[in-house]
N, C-alpha and C positions, 0 to 999 in steps of 0.2 A: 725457413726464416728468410726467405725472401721478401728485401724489401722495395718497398714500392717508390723506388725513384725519380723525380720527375725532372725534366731539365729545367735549367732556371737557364733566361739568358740573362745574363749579365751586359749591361750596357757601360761601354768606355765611355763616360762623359769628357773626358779629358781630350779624345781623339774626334769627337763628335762636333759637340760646342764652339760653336763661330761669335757667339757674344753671351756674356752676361743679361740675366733676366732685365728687364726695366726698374721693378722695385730695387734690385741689385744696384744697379747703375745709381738711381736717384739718392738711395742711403749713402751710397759711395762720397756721390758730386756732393750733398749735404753733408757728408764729416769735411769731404777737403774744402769746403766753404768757411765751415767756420775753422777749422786749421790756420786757414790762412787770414783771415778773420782777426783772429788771436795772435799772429804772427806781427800782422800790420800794427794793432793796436800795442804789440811790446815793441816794437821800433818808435812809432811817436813816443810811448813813455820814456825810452833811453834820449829820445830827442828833448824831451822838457826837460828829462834830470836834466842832461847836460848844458839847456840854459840855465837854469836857475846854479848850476853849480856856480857856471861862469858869471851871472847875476851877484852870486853870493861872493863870489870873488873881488867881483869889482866894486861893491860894496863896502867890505872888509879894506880894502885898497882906501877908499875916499876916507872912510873912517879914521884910521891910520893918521890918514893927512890931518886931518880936523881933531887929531888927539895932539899931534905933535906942536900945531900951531895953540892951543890952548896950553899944552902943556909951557910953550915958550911966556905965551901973557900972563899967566895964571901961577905957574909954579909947577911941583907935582903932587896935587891935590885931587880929590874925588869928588865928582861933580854928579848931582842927582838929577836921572834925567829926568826924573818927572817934573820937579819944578826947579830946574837951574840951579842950587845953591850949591855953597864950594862949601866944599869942609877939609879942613889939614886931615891928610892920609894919617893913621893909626899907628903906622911905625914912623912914620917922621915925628908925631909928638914923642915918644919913646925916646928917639934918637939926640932933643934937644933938649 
């Protein structure tokens, strides 16, 4: 029962190997491209959130102003923006 063994050499790639194939390399450079790609693109989006947050802010802000000076000529009534009419608030008829 003698069997018929052959050598195999076995090659250490690991001890050999001074570079990655090309296709290797180019797959490689093309994920870290678009990684970073993706990377760039979620930094401006945090850059727009945070104007428009601050946009939204200072809007909110002017608003404010333009409610309180109305509030003072006007009374504290509700006012439709679509076409400017004042109508007495819902609980203040209540209240009188």
């Amino acid at each position: 029962m003698a069997k018929n063994k052959k050598k195999q050499k076995i090659v250490d790639l690991k001890s050999e190997a001074t570079h990655i194939t090309t296709d290797e390399l180019t797959n490689i450079q093309k994920l870290v491209n678009e990684i970073n790609q993706i990377k760039m693109e979620l930094g401006n989006t945090d850059l727009r959130k945070h104007a428009l947050l601050h946009s939204a802010s200072t809007l909110q802000e002017e608003m404010n102003k333009v409610q309180k000076i109305l509030n003072e000529k006007y009374g504290d009534v509700d006012i439709d923006v679509r076409d400017g009419s004042i109508k007495e608030k819902e609980d203040v008829k209540a209240n009188s």
